[in-house]
C-alpha positions in Angstrom: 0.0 0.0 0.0 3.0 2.2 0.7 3.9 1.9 -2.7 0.8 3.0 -4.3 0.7 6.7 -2.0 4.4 7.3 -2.8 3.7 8.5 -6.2 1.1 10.8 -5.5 3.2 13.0 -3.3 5.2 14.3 -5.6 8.6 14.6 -3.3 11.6 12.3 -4.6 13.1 10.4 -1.8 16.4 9.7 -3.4 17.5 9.3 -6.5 16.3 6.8 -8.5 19.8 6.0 -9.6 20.8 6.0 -6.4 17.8 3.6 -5.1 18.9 1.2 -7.9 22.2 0.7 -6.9 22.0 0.8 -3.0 19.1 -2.0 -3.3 21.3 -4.2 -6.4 24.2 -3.7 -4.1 22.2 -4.6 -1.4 20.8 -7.5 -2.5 23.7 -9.5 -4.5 25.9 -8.8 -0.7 23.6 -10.7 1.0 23.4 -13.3 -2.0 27.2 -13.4 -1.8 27.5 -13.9 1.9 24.7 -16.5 2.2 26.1 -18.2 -0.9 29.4 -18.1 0.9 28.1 -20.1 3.9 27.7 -24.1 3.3 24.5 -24.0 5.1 22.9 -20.7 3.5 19.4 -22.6 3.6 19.0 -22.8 6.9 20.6 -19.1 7.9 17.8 -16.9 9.3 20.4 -14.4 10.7 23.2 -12.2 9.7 25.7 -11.1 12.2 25.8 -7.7 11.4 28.5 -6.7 14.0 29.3 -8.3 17.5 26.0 -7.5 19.2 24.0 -7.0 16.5 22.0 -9.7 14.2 19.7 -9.1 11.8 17.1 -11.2 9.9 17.9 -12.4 6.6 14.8 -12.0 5.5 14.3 -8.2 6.4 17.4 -7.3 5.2 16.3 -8.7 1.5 13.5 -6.9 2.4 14.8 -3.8 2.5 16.8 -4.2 -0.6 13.7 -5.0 -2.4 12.0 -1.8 -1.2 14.6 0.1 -2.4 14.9 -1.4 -6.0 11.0 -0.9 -6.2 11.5 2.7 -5.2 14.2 3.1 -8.0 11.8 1.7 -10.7 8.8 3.8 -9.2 10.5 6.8 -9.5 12.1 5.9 -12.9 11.4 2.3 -15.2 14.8 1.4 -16.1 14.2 -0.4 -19.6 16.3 -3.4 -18.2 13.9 -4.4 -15.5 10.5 -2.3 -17.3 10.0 -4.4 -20.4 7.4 -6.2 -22.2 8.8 -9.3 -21.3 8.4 -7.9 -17.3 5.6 -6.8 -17.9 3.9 -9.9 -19.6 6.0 -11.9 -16.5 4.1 -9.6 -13.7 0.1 -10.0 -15.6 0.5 -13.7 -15.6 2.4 -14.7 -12.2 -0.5 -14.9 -10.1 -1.9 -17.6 -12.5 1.5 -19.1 -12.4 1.6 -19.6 -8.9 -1.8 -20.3 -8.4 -1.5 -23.7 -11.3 1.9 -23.9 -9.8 0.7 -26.5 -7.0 -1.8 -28.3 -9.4 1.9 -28.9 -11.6 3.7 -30.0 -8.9 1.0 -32.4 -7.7 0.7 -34.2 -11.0 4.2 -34.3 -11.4 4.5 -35.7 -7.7 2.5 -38.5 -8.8 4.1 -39.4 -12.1 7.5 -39.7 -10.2 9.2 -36.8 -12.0 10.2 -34.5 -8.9 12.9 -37.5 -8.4 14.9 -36.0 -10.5 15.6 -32.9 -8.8 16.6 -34.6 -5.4 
């Protein structure tokens, strides 16, 4: 809901450039460091100093929020395209079929394969 009100006051937080950036930045540091670690799936917090952790999951958070900002402000061609676009109008549908998929595929013994 945030999202949608930001527009409509008119003020420009940051830069949209700088949005971009901070939140890409952001985001592949975290993908790096979790990467890094052999057991990445099952890290829920990031030391962020000696007395501070943090949530993994609120710090992707945050760098989502900032790309999202960045591409409110500004639609870089790279992530606004029709391809996006056509992505974002059917990924509801995707993920609501997704389970029917992965049921029949359950029970033709095909999800063996990726174990």
């Amino acid at each position: 809901m945030i999202f949608f009100f930001i527009p409509q006051a008119k003020r420009i937080l940051l830069r949209p450039g700088t949005l971009l950036i901070s939140g890409l930045i952001l985001l592949a540091g975290l993908a790096g460091v979790l990467a890094s670690s052999g057991d990445a799936h099952r890290r829920q917090w990031l030391m962020l100093g000696n007395d501070i952790h943090a949530p993994v999951h609120w710090l992707f958070s945050v760098g989502f929020v900032l790309v999202t900002l960045a591409l409110q402000q500004r639609p870089y061609a790279f992530f606004v395209n029709p391809l996006t676009i056509f992505l974002g109008r059917i990924s509801f549908s995707v993920y609501l079929a997704h389970f029917a998929i992965f049921t029949l595929l359950h029970r033709v013994g095909c999800l063996r394969l990726f174990r």
